[in-house]
BAFI-3210 file (N, C-alpha, C; in Angstrom, 3 decimals, decimal comma, padded with zeros to 6 digits):
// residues 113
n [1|2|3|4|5|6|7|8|9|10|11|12|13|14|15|16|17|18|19|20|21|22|23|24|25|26|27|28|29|30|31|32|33|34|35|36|37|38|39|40|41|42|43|44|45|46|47|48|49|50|51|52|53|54|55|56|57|58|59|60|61|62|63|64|65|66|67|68|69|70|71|72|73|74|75|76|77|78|79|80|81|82|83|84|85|86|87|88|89|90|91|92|93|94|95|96|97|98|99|100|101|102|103|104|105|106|107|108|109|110|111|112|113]
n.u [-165,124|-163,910|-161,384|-160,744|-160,284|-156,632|-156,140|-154,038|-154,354|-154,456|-154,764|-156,506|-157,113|-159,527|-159,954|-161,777|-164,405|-164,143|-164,637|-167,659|-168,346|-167,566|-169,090|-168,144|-167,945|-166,081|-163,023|-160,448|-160,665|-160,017|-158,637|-158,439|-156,460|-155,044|-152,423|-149,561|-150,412|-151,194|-151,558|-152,959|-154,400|-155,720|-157,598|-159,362|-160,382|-161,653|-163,018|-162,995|-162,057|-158,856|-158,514|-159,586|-158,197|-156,025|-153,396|-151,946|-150,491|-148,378|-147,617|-147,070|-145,801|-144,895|-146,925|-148,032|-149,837|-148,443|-147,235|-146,422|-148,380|-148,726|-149,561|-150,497|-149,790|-150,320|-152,603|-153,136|-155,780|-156,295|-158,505|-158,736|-159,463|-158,138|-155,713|-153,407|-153,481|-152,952|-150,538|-148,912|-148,759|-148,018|-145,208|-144,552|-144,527|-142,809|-140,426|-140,430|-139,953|-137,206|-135,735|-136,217|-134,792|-132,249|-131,523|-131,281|-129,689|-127,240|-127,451|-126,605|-123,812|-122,982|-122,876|-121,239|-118,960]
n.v [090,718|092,705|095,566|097,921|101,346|102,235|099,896|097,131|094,032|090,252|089,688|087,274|084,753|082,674|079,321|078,225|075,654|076,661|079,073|078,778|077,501|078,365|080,771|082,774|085,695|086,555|087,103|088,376|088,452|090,347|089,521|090,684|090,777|090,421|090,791|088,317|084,652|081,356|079,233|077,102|078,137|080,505|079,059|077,428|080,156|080,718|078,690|076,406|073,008|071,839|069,901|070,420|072,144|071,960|073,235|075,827|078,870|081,328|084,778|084,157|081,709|078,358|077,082|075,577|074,092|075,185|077,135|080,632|083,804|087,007|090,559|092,079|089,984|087,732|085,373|082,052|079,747|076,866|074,382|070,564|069,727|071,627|071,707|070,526|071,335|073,913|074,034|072,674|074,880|077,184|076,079|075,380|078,177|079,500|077,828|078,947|081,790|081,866|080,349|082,314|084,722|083,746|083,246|085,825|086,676|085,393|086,299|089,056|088,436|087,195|089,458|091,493|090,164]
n.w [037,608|035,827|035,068|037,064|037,199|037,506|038,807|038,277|036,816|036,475|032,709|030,923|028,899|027,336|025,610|022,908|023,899|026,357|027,127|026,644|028,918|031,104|030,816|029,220|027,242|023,908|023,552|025,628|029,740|032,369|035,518|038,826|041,212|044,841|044,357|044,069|042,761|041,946|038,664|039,558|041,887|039,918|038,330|039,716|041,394|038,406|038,679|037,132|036,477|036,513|034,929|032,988|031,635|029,762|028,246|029,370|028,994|030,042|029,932|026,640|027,453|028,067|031,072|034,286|037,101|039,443|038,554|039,188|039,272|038,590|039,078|035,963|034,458|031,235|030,553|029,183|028,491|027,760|026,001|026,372|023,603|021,949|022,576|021,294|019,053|019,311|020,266|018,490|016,110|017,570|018,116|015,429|014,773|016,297|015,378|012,675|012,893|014,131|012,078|010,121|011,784|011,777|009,026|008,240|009,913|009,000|006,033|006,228|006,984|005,087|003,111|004,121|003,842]
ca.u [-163,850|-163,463|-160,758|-161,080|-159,047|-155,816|-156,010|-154,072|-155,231|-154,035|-155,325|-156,598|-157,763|-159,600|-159,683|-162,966|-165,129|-164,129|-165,650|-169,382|-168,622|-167,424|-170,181|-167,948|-167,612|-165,218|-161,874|-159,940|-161,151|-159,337|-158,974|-158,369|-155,628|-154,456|-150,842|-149,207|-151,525|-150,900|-152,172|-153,979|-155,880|-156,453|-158,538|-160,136|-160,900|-162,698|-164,317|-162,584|-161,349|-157,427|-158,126|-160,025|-157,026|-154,735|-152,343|-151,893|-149,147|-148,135|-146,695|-146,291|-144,457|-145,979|-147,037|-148,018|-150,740|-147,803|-147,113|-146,813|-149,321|-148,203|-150,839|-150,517|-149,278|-151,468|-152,491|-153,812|-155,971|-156,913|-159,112|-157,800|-159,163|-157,531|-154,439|-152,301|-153,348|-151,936|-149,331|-148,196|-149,005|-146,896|-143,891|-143,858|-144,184|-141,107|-139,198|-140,288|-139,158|-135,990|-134,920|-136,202|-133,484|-130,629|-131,252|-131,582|-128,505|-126,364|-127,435|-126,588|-123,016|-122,325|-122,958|-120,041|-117,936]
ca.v [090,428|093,777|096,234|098,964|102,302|102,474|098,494|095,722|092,440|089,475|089,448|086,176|084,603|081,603|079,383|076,680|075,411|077,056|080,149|078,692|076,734|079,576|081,805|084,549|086,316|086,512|088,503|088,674|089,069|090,357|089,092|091,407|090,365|090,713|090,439|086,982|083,875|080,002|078,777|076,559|079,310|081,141|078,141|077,841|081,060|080,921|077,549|075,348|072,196|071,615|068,538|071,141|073,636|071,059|073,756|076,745|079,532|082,297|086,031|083,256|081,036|076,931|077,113|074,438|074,203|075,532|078,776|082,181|084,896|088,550|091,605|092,493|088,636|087,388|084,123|082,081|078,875|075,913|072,926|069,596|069,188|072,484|071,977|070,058|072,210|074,967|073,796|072,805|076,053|077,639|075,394|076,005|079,990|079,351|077,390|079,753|082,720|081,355|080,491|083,853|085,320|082,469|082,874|087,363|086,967|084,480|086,871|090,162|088,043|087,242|090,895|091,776|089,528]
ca.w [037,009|035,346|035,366|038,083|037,057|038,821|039,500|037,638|036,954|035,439|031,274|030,656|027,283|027,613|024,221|022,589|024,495|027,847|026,801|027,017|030,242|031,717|030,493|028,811|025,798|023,227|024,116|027,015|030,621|033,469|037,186|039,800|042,110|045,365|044,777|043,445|043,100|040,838|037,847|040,156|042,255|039,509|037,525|041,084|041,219|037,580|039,073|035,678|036,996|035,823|033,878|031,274|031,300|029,177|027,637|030,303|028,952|031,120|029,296|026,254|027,506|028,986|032,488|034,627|037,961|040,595|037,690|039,968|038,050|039,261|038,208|034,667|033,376|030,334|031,176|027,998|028,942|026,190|026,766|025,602|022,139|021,493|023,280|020,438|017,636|019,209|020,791|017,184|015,735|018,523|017,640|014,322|014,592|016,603|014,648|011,645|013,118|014,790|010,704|009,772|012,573|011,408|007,366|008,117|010,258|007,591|004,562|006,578|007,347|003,586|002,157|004,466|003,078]
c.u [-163,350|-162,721|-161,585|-159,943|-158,240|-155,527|-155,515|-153,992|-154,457|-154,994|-155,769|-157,924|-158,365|-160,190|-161,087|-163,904|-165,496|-165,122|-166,638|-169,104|-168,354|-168,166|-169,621|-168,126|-166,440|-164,538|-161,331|-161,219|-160,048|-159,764|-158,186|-157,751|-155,111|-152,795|-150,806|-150,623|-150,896|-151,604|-153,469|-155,419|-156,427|-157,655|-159,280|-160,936|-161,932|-163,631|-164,128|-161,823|-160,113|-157,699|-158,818|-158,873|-155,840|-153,633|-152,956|-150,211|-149,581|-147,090|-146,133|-145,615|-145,294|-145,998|-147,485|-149,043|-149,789|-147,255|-147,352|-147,149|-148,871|-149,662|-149,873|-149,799|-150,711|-151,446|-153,765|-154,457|-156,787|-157,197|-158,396|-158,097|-158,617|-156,189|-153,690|-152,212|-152,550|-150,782|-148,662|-148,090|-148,079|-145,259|-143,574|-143,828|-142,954|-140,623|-139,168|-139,602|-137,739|-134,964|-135,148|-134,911|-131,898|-130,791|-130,789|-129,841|-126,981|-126,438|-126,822|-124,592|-121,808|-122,360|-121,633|-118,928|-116,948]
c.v [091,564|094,516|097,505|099,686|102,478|100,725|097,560|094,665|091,232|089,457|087,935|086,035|082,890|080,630|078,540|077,489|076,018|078,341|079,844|078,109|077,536|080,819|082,886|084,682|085,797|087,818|087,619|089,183|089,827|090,448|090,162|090,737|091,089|090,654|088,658|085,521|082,420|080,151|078,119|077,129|080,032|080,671|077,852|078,857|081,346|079,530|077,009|074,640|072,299|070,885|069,324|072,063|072,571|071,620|075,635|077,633|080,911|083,209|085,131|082,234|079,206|077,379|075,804|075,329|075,582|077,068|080,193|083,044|085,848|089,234|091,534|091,229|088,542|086,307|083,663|080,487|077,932|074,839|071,859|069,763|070,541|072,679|071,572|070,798|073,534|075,330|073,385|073,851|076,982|077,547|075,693|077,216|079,686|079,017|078,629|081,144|082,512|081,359|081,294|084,279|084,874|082,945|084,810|087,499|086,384|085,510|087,786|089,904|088,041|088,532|091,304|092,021|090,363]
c.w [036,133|036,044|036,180|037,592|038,466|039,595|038,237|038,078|036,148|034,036|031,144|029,593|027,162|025,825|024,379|023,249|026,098|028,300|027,639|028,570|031,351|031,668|029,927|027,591|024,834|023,872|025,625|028,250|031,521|034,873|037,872|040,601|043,273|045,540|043,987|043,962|042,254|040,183|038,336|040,860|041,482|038,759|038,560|041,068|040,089|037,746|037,291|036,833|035,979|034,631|032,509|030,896|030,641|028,638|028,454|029,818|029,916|030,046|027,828|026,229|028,372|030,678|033,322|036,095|038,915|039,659|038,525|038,483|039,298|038,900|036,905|033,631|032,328|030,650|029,704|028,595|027,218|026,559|025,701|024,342|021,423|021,864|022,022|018,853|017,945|019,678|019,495|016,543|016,720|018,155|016,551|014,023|014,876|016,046|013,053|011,877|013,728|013,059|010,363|010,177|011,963|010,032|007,737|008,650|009,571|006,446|005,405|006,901|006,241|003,011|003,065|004,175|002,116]
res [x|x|x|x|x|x|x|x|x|x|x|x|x|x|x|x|x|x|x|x|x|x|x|x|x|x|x|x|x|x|x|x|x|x|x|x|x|x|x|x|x|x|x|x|x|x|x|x|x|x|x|x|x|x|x|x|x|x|x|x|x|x|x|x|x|x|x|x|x|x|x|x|x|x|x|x|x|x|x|x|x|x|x|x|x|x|x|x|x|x|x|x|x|x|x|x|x|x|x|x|x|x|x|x|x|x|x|x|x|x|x|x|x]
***
């Protein structure tokens, strides 16, 4: 599952418990792809059934089983009892930076004035 120079791979970060059941390390691995693949083949491919992959984002963003992975996507995987913590933790970065953007772009509106 290591990078080969001259070859990209999908990044993938697997969270908990998946780690040990999967036998890796800490960190990122990366998969070696022929070209486009799913969420589904690729949890296949690391031999994790779905029902442990409960919160699956893709480049950031939620993904789901049927999710096309390209080379060089990050693909982040989280077993259930880690899925809702960071799926909250997610949400509220967002919403915190979103009012960051809204309060930065309101003050920057009034000095105008």
């Amino acid at each position: 599952m290591k990078k080969e120079e001259g070859k990209e791979g999908i990044r993938i970060l697997v969270g908990g418990h998946l780690r040990e059941e999967l036998g890796l390390g800490e960190g990122e691995i990366v998969l070696e792809t022929q070209g486009q693949m799913t969420v589904a083949e690729l949890l296949e491919r690391l031999g994790l059934a779905q029902e442990r992959a409960k919160l699956v984002m893709v480049n950031g963003k939620g993904g789901s089983a049927s999710t096309a992975l390209n080379p060089g996507d990050r693909v982040a995987i989280f077993p259930p009892e880690l899925s809702f913590n960071t799926f909250v933790s997610l949400c509220f970065r967002k919403e915190r930076v979103e009012a960051r953007t809204t309060s930065h772009g309101h003050e920057r509106g009034t000095q105008g004035a």
